[in-house]
Each structure stands twice: as C-alpha cells, then as structure tokens.
Backbone bond lengths (Angstrom), bond angles and torsions (degrees), N, CA, C in turn:
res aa  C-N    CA-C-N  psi(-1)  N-CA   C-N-CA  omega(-1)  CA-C   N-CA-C  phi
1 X - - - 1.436 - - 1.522 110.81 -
2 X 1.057 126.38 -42.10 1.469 140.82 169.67 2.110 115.89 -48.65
3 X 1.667 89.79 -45.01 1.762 70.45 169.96 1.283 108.04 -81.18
4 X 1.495 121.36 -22.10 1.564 102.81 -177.38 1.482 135.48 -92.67
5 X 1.537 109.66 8.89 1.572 128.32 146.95 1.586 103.24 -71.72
6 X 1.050 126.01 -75.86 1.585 135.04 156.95 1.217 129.18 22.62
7 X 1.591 84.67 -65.31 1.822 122.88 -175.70 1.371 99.71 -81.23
8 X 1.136 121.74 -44.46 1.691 133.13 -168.14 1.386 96.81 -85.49
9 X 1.135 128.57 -31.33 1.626 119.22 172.67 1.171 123.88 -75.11
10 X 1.405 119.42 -3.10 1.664 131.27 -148.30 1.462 84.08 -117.86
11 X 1.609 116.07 -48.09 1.745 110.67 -176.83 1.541 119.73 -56.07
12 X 1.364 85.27 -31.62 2.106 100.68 -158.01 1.663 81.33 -66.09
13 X 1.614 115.61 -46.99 1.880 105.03 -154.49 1.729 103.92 -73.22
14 X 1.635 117.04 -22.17 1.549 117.34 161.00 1.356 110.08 -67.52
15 X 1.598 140.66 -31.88 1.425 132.37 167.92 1.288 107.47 -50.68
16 X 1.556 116.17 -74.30 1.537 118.40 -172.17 1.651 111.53 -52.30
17 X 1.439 139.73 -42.04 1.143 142.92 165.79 1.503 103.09 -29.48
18 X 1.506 106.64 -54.84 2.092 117.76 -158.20 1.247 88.05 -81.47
19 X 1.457 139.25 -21.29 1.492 128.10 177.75 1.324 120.77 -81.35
20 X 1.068 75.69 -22.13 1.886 76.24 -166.55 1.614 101.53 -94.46
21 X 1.222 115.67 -37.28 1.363 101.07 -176.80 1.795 116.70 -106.29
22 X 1.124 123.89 10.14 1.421 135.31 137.12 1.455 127.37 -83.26
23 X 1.008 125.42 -39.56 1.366 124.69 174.49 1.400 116.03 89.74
24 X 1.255 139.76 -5.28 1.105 169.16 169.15 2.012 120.74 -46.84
25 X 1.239 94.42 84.69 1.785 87.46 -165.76 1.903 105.79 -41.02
26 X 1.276 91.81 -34.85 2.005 83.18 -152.94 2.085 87.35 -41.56
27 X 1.270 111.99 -56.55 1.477 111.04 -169.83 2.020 120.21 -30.33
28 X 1.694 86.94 -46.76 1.013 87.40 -179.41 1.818 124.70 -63.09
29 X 1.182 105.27 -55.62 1.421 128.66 178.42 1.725 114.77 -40.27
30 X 1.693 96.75 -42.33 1.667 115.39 178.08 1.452 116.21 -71.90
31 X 1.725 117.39 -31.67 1.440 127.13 177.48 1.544 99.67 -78.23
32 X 1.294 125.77 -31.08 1.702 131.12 174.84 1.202 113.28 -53.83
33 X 1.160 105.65 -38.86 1.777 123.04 -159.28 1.000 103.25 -92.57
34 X 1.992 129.19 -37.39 1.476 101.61 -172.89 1.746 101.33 -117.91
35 X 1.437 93.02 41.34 1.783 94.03 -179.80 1.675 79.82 -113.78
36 X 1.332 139.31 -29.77 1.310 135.43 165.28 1.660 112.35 -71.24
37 X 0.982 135.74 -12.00 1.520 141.85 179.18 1.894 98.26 -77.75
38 X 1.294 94.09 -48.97 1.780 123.60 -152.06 1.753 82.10 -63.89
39 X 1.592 110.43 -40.56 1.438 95.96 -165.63 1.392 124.80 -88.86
40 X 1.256 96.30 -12.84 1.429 111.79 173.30 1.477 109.98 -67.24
41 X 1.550 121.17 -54.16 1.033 136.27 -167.98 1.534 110.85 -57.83
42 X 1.846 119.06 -27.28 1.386 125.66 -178.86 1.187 93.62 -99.79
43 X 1.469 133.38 -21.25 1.733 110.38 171.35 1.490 105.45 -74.63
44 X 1.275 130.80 -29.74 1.512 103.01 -169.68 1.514 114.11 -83.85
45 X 2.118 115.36 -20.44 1.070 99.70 169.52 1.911 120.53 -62.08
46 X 1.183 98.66 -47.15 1.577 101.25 -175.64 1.511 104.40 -54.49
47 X 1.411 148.13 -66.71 0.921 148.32 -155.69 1.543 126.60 -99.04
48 X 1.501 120.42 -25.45 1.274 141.13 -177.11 1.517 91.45 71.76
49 X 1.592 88.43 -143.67 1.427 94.09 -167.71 1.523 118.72 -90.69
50 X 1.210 100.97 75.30 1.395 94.12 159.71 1.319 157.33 -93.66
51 X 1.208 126.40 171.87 2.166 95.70 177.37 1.198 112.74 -63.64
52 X 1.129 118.83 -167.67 1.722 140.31 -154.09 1.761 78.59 -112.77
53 X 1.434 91.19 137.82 1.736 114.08 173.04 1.727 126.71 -123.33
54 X 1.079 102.39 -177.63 1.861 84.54 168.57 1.489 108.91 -80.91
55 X 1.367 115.80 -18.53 1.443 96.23 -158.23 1.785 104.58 -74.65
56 X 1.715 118.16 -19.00 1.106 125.19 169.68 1.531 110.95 -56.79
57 X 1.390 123.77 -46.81 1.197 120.98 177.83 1.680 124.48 -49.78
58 X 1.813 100.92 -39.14 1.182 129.06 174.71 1.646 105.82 -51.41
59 X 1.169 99.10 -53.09 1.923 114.11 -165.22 1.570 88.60 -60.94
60 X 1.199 116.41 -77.80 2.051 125.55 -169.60 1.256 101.28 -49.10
61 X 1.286 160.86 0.70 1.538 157.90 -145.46 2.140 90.46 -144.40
62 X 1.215 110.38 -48.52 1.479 103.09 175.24 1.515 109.31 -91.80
63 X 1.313 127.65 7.61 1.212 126.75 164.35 1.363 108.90 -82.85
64 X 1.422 111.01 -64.50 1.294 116.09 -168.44 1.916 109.08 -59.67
65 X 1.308 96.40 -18.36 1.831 102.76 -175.17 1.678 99.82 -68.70
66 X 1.857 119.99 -52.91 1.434 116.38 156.29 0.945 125.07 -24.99
C-alpha cells in the first residue's frame, strides 16, 4: 500500500508542477480529481467501510477551499 500512495504522491507533485507552470485549467481540475480519488482510496484502506463522519465533511470543505 505504501508504494502505491508513493506512486500517487509522486503523480499529484508532476500535476501541480504541469499546473503551475502551464497554466492550463484541465491540469488543475485533473490534480483535484485524483487527489480526491487518492483520498478515498486511503479512507477505505484505513477504515473499510465505514459511515460517513465529520472528518469527511472536513476533507470535501478543505478540498473544495484548494
């Protein structure tokens, strides 16, 4: 699980790199989207299936603030 946060952490810092220095929304919008995929993907390993909490509310409220 560790290389594949790793791996997924290594893409997101080449997204923000292509955003920032292209200027190009699609980049941005695509690093949004799979830094929200990325978190999903570490909430269900850590927690499985569990219900919806505040701290999820917390996560979608400082995403959308990014």
């Amino acid at each position: 699980m560790g290389a594949a946060i790793g791996a997924a952490v290594l893409l997101m810092g080449f997204g923000i790199h292509q955003a920032r220095y292209t200027q190009r929304a699609g980049w941005v919008y695509g690093v949004a989207a799979f830094g929200g995929l990325l978190g999903l993907y570490v909430r269900r390993v850590w927690l499985g299936l569990a219900p919806v909490q505040v701290w999820d509310t917390v996560a979608l409220i400082g995403a959308a603030y990014a």
